[in-house]
C-alpha positions in Angstrom: -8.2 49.4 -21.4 -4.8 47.7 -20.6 -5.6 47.8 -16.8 -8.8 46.3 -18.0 -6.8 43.6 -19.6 -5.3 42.8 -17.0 -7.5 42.5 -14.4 -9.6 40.3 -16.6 -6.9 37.9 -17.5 -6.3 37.7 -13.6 -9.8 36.5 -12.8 -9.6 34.1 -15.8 -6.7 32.1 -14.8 -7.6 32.3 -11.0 -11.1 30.9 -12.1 -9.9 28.2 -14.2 -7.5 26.7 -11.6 -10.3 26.8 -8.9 -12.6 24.6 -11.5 -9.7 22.7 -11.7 -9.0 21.8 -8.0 -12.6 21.1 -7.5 -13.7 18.8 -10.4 -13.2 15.3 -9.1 -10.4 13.1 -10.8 -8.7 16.2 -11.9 -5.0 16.8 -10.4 -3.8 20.4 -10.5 -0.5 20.4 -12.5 1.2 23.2 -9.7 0.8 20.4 -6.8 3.6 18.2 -8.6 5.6 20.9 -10.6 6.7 24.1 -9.0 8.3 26.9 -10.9 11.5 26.0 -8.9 11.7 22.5 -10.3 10.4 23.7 -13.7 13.4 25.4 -14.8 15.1 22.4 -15.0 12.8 20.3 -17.6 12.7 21.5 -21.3 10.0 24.1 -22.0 8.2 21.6 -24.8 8.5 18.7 -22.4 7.5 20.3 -19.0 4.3 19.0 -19.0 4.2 15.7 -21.3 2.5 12.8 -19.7 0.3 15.4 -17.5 -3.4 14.7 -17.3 -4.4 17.8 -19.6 -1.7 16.8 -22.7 -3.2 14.4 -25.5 -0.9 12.1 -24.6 -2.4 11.0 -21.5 -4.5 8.1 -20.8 -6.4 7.1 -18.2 -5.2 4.5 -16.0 -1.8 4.5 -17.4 -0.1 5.7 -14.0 -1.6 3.1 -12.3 -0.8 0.5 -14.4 2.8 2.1 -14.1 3.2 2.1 -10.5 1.4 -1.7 -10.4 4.5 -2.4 -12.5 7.0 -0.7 -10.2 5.9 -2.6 -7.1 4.9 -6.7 -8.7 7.0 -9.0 -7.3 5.4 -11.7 -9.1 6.7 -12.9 -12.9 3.6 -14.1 -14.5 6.2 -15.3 -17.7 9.4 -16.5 -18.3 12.2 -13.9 -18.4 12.9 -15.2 -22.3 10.7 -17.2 -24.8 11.4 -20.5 -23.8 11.1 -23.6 -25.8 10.2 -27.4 -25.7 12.4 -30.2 -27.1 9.7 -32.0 -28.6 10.7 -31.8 -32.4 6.7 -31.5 -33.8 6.1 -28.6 -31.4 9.3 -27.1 -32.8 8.1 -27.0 -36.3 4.8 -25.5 -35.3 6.2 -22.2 -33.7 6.2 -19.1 -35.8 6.3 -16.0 -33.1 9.7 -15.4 -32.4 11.9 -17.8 -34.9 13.4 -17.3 -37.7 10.5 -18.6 -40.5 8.9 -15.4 -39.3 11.6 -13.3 -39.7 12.7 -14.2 -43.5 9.1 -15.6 -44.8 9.4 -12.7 -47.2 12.2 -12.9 -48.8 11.9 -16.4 -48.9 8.7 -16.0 -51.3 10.6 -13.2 -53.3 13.4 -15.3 -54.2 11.3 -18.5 -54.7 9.5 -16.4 -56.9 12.6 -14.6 -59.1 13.9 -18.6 -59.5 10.6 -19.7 -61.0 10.8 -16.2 -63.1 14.2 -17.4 -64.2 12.8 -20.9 -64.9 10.0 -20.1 -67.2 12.0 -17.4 -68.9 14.7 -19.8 -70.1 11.9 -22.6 -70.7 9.9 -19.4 -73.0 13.3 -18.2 -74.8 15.5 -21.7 -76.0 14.3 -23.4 -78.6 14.0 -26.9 -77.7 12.4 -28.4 -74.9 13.5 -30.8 -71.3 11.0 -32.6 -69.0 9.9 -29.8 -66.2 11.8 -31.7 -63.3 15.1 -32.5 -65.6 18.2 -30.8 -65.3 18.8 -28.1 -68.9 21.1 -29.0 -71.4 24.6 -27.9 -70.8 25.4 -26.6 -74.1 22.8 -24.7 -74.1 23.9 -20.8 -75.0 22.2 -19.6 -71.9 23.0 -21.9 -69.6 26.9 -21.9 -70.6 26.6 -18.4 -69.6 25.0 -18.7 -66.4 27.4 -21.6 -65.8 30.4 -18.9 -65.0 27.8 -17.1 -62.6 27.8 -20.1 -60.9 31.3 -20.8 -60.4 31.7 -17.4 -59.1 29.0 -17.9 -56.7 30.3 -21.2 -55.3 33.4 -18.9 -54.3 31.0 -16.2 -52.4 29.1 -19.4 -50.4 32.3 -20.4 -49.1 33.3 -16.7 -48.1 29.7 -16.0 -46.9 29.5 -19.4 -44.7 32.8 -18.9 -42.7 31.8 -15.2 -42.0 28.4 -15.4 -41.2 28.7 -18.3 -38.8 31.4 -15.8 -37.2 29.2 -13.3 -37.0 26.3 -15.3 -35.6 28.4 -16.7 -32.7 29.5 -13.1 -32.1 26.1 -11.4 -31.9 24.6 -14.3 -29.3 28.0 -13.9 -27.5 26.6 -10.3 -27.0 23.1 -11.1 -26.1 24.6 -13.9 -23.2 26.6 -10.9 -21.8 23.2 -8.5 -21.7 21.4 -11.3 -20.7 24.0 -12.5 -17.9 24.7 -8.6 -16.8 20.9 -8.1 -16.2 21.4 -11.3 -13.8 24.5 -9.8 -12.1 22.6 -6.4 -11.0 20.0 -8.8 -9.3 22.4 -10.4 -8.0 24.4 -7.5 -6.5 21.9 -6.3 -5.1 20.5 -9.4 -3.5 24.4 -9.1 -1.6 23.6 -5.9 -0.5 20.0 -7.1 1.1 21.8 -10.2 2.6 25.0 -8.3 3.5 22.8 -5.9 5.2 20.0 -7.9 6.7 22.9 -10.3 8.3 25.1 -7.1 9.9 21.5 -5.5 11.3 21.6 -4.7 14.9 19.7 -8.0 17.0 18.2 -7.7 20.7 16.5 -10.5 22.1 13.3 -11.7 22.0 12.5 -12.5 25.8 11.9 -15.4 24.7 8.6 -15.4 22.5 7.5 -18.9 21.6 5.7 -18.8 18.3 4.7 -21.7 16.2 6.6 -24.4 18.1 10.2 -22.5 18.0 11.5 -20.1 20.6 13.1 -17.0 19.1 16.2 -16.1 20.6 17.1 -12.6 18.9 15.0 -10.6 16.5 15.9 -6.9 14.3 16.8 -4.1 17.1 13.7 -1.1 15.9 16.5 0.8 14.4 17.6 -1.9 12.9 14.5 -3.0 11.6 13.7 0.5 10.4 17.5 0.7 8.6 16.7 -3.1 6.9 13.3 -1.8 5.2 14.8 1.9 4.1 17.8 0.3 2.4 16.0 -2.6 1.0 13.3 -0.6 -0.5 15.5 2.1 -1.9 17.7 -0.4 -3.4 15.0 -2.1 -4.6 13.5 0.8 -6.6 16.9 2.2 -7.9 16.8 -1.4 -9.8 13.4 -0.6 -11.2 14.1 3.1 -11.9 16.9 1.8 -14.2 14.6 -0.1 -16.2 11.7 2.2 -16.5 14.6 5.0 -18.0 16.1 2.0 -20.0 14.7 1.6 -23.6 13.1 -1.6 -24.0 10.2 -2.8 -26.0 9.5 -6.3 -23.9 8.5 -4.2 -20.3 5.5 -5.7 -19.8 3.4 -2.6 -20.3 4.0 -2.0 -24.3 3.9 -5.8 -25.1 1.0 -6.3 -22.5 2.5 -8.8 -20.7 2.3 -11.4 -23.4 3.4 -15.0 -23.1 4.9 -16.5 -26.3 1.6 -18.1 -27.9 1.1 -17.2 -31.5 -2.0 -15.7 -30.9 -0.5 -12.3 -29.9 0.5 -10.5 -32.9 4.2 -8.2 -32.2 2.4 -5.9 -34.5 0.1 -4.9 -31.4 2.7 -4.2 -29.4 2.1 -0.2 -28.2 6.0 0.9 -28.8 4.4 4.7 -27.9 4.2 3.8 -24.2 7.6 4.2 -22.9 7.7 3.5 -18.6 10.4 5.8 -17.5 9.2 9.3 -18.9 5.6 9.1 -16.7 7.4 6.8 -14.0 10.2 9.1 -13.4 8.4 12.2 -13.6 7.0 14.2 -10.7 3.8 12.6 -10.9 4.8 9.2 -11.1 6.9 9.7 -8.0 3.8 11.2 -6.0 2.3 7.9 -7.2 4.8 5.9 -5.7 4.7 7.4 -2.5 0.9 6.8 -2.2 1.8 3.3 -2.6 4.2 3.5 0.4 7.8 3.0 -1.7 9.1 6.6 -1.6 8.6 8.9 1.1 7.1 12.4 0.6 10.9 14.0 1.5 12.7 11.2 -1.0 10.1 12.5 -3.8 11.1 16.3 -3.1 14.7 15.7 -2.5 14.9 13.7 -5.9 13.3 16.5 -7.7 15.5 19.5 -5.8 18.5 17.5 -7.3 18.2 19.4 -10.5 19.5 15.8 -12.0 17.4 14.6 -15.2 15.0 11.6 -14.1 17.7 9.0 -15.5 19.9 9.5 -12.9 17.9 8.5 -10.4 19.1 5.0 -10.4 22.2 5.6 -8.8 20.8 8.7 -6.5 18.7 5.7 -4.7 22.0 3.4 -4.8 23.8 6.6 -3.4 21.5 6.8 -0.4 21.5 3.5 0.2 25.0 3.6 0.5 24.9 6.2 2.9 22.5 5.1 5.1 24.6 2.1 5.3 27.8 4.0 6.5 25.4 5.7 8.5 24.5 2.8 10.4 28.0 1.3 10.4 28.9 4.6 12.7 25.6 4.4 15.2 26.2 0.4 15.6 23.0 0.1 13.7 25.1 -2.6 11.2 27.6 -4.6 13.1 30.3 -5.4 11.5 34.3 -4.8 10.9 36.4 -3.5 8.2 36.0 -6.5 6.2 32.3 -6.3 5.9 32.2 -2.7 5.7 35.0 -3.5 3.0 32.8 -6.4 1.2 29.6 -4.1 1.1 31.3 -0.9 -0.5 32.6 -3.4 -3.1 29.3 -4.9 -3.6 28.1 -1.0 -4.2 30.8 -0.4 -7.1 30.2 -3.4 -8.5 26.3 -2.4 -8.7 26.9 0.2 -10.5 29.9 -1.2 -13.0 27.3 -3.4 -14.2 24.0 -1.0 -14.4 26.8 1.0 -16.8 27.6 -2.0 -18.8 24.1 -2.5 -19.8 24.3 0.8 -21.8 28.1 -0.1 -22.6 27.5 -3.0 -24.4 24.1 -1.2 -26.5 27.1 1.8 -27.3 29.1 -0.6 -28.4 27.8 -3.6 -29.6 29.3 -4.0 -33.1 30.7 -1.5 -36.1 28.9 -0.2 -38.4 30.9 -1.8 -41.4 30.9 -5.1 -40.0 27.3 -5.5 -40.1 27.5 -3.8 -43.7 29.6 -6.4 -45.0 28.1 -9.2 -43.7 24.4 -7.7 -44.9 25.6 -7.4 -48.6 27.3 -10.6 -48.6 24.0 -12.1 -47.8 21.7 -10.3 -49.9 23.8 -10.8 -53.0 24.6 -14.2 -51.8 20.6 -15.2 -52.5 20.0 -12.7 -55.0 22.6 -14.4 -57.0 21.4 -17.5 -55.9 18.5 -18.3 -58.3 21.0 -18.1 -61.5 23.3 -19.7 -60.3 21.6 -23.0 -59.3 19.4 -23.2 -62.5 21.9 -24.5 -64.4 23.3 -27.8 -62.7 19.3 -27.7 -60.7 17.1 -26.6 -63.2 13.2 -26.6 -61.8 14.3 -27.8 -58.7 16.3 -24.7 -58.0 12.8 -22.6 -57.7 12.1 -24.7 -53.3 16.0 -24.7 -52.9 16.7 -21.1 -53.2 13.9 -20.6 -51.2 15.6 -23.2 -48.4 19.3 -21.2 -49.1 17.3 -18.2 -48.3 15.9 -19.4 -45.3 19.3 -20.8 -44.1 21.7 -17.6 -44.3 19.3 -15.0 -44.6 18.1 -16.5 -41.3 21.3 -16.2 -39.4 21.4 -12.9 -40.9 18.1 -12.0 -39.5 19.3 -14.4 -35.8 22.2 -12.0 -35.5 20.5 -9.3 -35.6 18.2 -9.8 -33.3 20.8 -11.1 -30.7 22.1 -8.0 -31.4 18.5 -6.3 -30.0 18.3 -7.8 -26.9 15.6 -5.5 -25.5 13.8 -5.1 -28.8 14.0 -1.7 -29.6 14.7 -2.1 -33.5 11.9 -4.3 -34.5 13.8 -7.9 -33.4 11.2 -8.4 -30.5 11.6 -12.4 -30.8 14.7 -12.6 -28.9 14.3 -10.1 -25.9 14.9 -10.0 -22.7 11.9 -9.0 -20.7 12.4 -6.6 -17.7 9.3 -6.6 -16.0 10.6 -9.9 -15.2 13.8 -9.2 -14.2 11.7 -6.2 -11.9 9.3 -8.7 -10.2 11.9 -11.3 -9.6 14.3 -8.2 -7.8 10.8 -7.3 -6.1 10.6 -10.1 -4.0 13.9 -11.0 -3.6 15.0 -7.4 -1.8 11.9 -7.1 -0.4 10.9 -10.5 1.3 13.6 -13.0 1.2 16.5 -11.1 3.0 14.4 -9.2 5.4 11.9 -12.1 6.4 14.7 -14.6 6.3 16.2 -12.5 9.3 13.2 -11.4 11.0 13.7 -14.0 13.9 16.1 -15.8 14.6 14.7 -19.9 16.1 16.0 -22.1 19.4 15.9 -25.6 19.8 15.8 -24.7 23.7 12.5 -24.3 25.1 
């Protein structure tokens, strides 16, 4: 009987793999992960984002590697904004109305609670608009609340404008960090592209110029490799780097306010299907990894994150490579100039997740959050007295105000919009495309040929 077993559990699983190698569309899960690379992934996650998990959706891969490879930005890298003062008051995705419209209609609401309550319990009577009698028991007493809260205003102004300058200083270092890996990189493609072996062109005339040296074929073939690689370690960092504003789980959305942030699919992360084998294999049928740079990367037994700086690594070394054969001409200085372009690549991919680690203490943004919150709470007794009626639309204008910067800060804080601030990101599909064309076509093209006057 167990033999039996056996034998028939055999024949099942041989059978089901052969219907699953011949039905069309379906991709056998063995051809991307062998039992030597499988020891390395977690047993619950070995096969997440694989054709045959719930997870998986049809298209998404495509869509994915589509992403990897744009090298056009069809949106600017940040909401941007136009002077025009009407066409400021009419914006409500991604400012701060949006942000505090809730509390603002709470606290309006507890200040017109206070008003009729006061209005239901004193015994005589003042015209809706007019400010209450002062010796009036109730008032007297909400008087002291008011002197104390004058004290916490001042307190709460000085620190919260602190605070708020602090948090965009953070988001202008993210933001100006994210520019400094492009342009790193760019140095590397120039740096390379201008030491790349040149033989002459026999003089080819072409489109009214006569070019006088062109890329050597080893050269040519040492210009693609290291732009492309470089290229991609750039976009592998993003895809493994937490971000809500990709371009995939927002859609791609400009800043109209027709698109709702609620829609945003926040369950579609890039680098976990990207980065696995499968999105590799994907990537070398669109020509930007070689079969050999997909096995190689999953032989390394490194988790997929690190492949941002394996790429940069290889880069590298093809570029010392070259240096040796004479495939890059150049001296100590520019050999010395590129490796410092290299270590300053990857200073700043780390100080993307540096300044996320540590962005701001906890008890900082305790502080400053209580201070607010009582700040407005308090806010509707204490104006009633010296403001009456009129205190009900000018709480809800003190709320706007602080709780605003509050709510500003914060999302400064959030540059990639991964705790629910996704007004203020910074989007990286982007900041991909831009790289995209930049390594890919403006070094390399740029040095193709180089013209003559002489004819």
């Amino acid at each position: 009987m167990l033999h039996l077993r056996i034998i028939t559990g055999i024949m099942l699983s041989s059978g089901s793999m052969t219907l699953l190698q011949k039905r069309p569309g379906v991709v056998s899960t063995n051809n991307f992960l062998s039992p030597s690379r499988l020891h390395s992934v977690p047993p619950k996650r070995a096969l997440q984002g694989m054709p045959s998990t719930p997870g998986w959706r049809k298209g998404q891969l495509d869509t994915l590697t589509d992403w990897a490879v744009n090298d056009k930005a069809n949106r600017p890298v940040i909401c941007e904004y136009e002077p025009d003062a009407l066409w400021l008051w009419t914006r409500w995705r991604g400012t701060v109305l949006k942000l505090t419209i809730v509390p603002i209609i709470l606290v309006m609401g507890l200040s017109a609670t206070i008003d009729y309550g006061v209005h239901s319990l004193s015994a005589t009577s003042w015209p809706l608009l007019s400010i209450p009698p002062a010796d009036h028991p109730l008032i007297q007493q909400l008087q002291g609340l008011n002197s104390l809260w004058e004290y916490q205003l001042t307190l709460c102004t000085f620190i919260l404008t602190f605070f708020t300058s602090q948090a965009y200083s953070h988001w202008r270092s993210v933001y100006f960090t994210t520019r400094a890996i492009q342009g790193r990189i760019n140095d590397i493609c120039l740096l390379v592209a201008i030491g790349a072996e040149r033989e002459n062109c026999a003089d080819d005339q072409e489109g009214g110029y006569t070019c006088t040296t062109r890329y050597s074929d080893s050269a040519s073939q040492l210009v693609e490799t290291c732009s492309r690689l470089i290229r991609l370690s750039h976009t592998f960092f993003w895809a493994a780097t937490p971000t809500c504003s990709n371009g995939v789980s927002d859609g791609g959305f400009s800043d109209d306010d027709d698109f709702d942030d609620s829609d945003m699919d926040t369950d579609m992360p890039i680098g976990p299907l990207l980065l696995s084998s499968m999105g590799l294999r994907g990537l070398a049928d669109n020509g930007e990894l070689t079969k050999s740079e997909v096995n190689a990367l999953l032989d390394l037994g490194l988790p997929p994150s690190q492949y941002t700086y394996v790429l940069m690594e290889w880069v590298g070394l093809h570029v010392m490579e070259g240096l040796k054969s004479g495939t890059l001409c150049g001296d100590n200085g520019f050999e010395e100039n590129l490796l410092r372009q290299f270590t300053s690549l990857r200073a700043e991919y780390f100080n993307i997740g540096d300044y996320s680690a540590g962005r701001i203490p906890l008890a900082y943004v305790q502080l400053v959050q209580v201070l607010v919150d009582t700040l407005i709470i308090i806010a509707p007794f204490a104006l009633y007295p010296e403001l009456g009626s009129l205190s009900i639309p000018l709480s809800g204008f003190l709320t706007f105000f602080f709780k605003g910067l509050l709510e500003l800060s914060k999302s400064f804080l959030d540059p990639f919009g991964n705790e629910g601030y996704p007004g203020q990101n910074i989007r990286v599909d982007v900041l991909v495309s831009e790289l995209n064309f930049g390594a890919a076509s403006r070094w390399v093209k740029a040095g193709e040929k180089l013209p003559s006057d002489k004819y």
